[in-house]
N, C-alpha and C positions, 0 to 999 in steps of 0.2 A: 660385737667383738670383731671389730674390720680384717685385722690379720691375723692367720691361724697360725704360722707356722715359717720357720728361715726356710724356703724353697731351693733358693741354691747363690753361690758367689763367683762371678767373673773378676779373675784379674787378671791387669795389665802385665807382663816379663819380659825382659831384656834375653831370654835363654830357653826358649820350649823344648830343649834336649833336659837341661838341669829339672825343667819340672816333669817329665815322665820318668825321671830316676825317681825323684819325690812323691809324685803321685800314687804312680805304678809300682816300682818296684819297694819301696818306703811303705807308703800307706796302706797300699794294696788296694787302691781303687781300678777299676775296671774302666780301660779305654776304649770309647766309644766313639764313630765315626764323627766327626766334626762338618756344623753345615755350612763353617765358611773357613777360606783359605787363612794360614797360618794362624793356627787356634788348635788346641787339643782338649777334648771334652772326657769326662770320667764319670762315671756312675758308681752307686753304693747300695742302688737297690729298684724299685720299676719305676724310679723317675727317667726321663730320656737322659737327663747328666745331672748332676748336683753341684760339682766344680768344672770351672773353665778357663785356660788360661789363653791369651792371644797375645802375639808377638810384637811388642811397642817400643818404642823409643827411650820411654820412660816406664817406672814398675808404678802400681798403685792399681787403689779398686777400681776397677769398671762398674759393678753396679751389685749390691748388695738385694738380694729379691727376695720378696716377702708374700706367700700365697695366703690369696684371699677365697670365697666360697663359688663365686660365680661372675657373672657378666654383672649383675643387679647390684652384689656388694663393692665389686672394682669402681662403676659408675657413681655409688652415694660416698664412695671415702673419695675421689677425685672432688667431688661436689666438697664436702668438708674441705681439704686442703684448699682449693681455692677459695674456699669464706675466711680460711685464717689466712689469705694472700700470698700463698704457697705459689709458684709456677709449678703447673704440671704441664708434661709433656704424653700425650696420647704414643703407644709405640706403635710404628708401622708395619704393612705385611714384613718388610726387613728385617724388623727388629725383632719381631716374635719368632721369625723364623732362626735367629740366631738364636733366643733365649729358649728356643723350642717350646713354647707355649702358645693361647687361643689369643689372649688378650693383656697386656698391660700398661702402668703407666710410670714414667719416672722425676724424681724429682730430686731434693735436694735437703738434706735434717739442716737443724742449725749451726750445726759445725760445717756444714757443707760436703757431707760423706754425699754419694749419691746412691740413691734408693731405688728401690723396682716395686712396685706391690704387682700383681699376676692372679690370672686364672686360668686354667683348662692344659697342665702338663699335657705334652702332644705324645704321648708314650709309642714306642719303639717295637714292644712284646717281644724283642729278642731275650733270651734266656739270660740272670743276672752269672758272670764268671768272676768271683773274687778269690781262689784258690788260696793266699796269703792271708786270709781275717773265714772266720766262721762265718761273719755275716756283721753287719753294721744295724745300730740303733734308729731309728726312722718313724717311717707310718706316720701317724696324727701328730707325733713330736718335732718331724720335720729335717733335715740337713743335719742338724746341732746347732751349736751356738758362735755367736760373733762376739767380738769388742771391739768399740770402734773410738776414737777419741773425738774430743768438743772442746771449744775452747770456754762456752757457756752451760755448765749441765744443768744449770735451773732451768734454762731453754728447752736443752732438749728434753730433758726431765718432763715440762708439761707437752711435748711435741710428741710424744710415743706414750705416754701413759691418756692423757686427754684426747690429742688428736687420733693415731694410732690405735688406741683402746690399749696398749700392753698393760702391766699390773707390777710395782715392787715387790719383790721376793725380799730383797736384804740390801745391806749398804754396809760399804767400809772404808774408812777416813784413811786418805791419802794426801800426805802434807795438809796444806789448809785446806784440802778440798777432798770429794765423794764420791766414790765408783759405784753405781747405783747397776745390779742386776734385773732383769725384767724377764718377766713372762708374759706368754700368749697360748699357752696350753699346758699337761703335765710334766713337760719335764722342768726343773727349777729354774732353769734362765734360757732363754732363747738370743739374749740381747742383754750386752756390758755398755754400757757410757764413762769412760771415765776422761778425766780435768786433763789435757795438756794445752800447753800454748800454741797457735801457729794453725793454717788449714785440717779440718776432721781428716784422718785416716785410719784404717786398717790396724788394728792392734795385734789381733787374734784371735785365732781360729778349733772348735773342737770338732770330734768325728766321736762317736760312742759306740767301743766296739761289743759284741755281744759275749763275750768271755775272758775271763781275768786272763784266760794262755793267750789272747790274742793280742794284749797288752804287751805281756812277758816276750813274747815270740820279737813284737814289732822291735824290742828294746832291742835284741840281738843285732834283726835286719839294721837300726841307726848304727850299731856299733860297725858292722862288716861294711856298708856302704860310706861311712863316712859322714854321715849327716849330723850337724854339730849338736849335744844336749844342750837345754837351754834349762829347765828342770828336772832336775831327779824323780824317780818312783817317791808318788805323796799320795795322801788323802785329803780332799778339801774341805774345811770347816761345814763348810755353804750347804754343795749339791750332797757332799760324801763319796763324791766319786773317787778313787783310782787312776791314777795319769802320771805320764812323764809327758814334756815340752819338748821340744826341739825346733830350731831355728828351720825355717822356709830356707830359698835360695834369696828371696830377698829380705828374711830377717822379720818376716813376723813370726808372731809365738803361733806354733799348730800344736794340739792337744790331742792326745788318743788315748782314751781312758774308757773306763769298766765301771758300771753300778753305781752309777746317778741316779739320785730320790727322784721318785715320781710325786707328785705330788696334784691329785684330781682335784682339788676343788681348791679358792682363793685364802691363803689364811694370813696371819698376822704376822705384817715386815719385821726387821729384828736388824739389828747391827753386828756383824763379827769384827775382831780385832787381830784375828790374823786368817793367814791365808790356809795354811795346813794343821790338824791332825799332826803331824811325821812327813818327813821326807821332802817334797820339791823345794830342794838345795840349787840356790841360782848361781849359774855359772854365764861368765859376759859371753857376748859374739867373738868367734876368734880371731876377727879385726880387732876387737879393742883390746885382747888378749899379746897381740903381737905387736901393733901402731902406738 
C-alpha cells in the first residue's frame, strides 16, 4: 500500500490577502510561518502546514502530496512509476524545504494534475492554535479528501488504484461518464477522479471538522464574511457526512463537514445515484449569477 494518506495541497493565487480571509478567518486554519517568500502556510494539526498558498500569475494546483511510510516505500513506488514510464522528478534540498518534509518525489496522473508522494513531515512542535474549529479530523486519515479532474478516468482509474495501490469505495454516473471515489486508509475517500474535458485540475477540496457546532459555527463565519455558498447544509449518500460548500477565491468547491464513515478494513464498491440524503442545494458562482 504505497500511499497512506493526502498529506497536504499547495496552490497557485492571484490574491494571498483573499486567502488568509479564507483560510484564517473562514476555515479557521492556523497560520504558520512560511519557508519561502510570498506564500502563506496553515496548519490543522502537528503536521508543519497542510495547506499552502503562493502568489502567481496564474491560480491552479502546485502539487497535490501524498505521504508515504518511509525513505524505502518513496524509493520502490518511484521504481514502479517509472516501469509504467511515469517521469519522475526526485525533489531537491529546495523543494523539501518548501513542502517541509525529509524526502519526495513529483510527477504527473493522466490527466496531468501534478502529484507529490513524500516522507518524513519535518514537524515544528509549536503548540496547534485553531480557536475558530474544536479541532479538525487527521491522524492516519490524513489532510481530507481531494477531487481532481481527467480527461481519461479509465486512465487514471488503473494509475491510483494499480499504480498507486488506492482501492474503489463507490462510483456515480455523470453524463456518459464516472466519478470514481478512492481510498488509502479509514476514511471513505481520500481521492475523487471525475470525466471533464480539457487539462486535469483541481475540483475540490474537504477539511473534517470534529463537531457538528463547528460545522454550524463555520456557516455563520461564510455568512458575516462574505464568502459565496456553493452548497447547502446536506448529508452525503456516499461518506454520510454532514457539509456545506462554499466557493474558494478561485472557485473551487472547499468542504467542511462533520461525521464521515470510517471504514477499517476494504469492502464491497456499490454505485450511488445521487449525491445527498437532504440538503446541498447548488447554487452557481456569483459571476455566473450576475454575467
Amino acid at each position: 500500500m504505497p500511499i497512506r494518506s493526502l498529506g497536504y495541497i499547495h496552490l497557485d493565487v492571484t490574491d494571498l490577502a483573499e486567502w488568509e480571509v479564507f483560510a484564517g478567518e473562514f476555515l479557521g486554519l492556523m497560520p504558520t510561518p512560511a519557508p519561502v517568500d510570498d506564500s502563506r502556510y496553515y496548519r490543522i494539526d502537528h503536521f508543519p502546514s497542510r495547506l499552502a498558498t503562493h502568489l502567481a500569475g496564474t491560480p491552479g494546483l502546485r502539487a497535490l502530496g501524498f505521504e508515504v511510510l518511509d525513505r524505502g516505500e518513496l524509493a520502490e513506488l518511484a521504481d514502479a512509476l517509472r516501469a509504467e514510464g511515469v517521469a519522475v522528478i526526485e525533489g531537491d534540498d529546495a523543494l523539501c524545504t518548501q513542502r517541509q518534509v525529509t524526502g519526495l518525489i513529483s510527477f504527473r496522473d493522466p490527466g496531468g494534475n501534478p502529484i507529490e508522494a513524500f516522507y518524513g513531515p519535518v514537524l515544528t512542535h509549536v503548540r496547534l492554535d485553531t480557536p475558530l474549529v474544536s479541532g479538525f479530523v487527521t491522524g492516519a486519515q490524513g489532510f481530507g479528501h481531494a477531487i481532481v479532474a481527467v480527461e481519461d478516468v479509465s486512465a487514471a482509474y488503473d494509475f491510483y488504484t494499480r499504480v498507486l495501490g488506492f482501492w474503489e469505495r463507490n462510483n456515480m454516473r455523470i453524463g456518459d461518464g464516472e466519478l470514481f471515489f478512492l481510498a488509502c486508509n479509514e476514511r471513505h475517500h481520500t481521492l475523487g477522479i471525475m470525466p471533464m474535458p480539457g487539462p486535469g485540475r483541481l475540483v475540490h477540496v474537504m477539511v473534517e471538522a470534529q463537531t457538528l457546532d463547528d460545522v454550524g459555527l463555520a456557516i455563520d463565519r461564510a455568512e458575516r464574511l462574505g464568502v459565496p455558498m456553493q452548497q447547502t447544509l446536506g448529508r452525503h449518500t456516499n461518506d454520510h457526512m454532514v457539509s456545506f460548500y462554499v466557493y474558494s477565491p478561485e472557485r473551487y468547491a472547499v468542504e467542511l463537514g462533520w461525521g464521515g464513515l470510517r471504514i477499517p478494513q476494504h469492502g464491497p464498491t456499490y454505485a450511488i445515484t445521487q449525491g445527498a440524503f437532504w440538503g446541498h442545494k447548488f447554487t452557481p458562482p456569483p459571476e455566473a449569477a450576475t454575467g
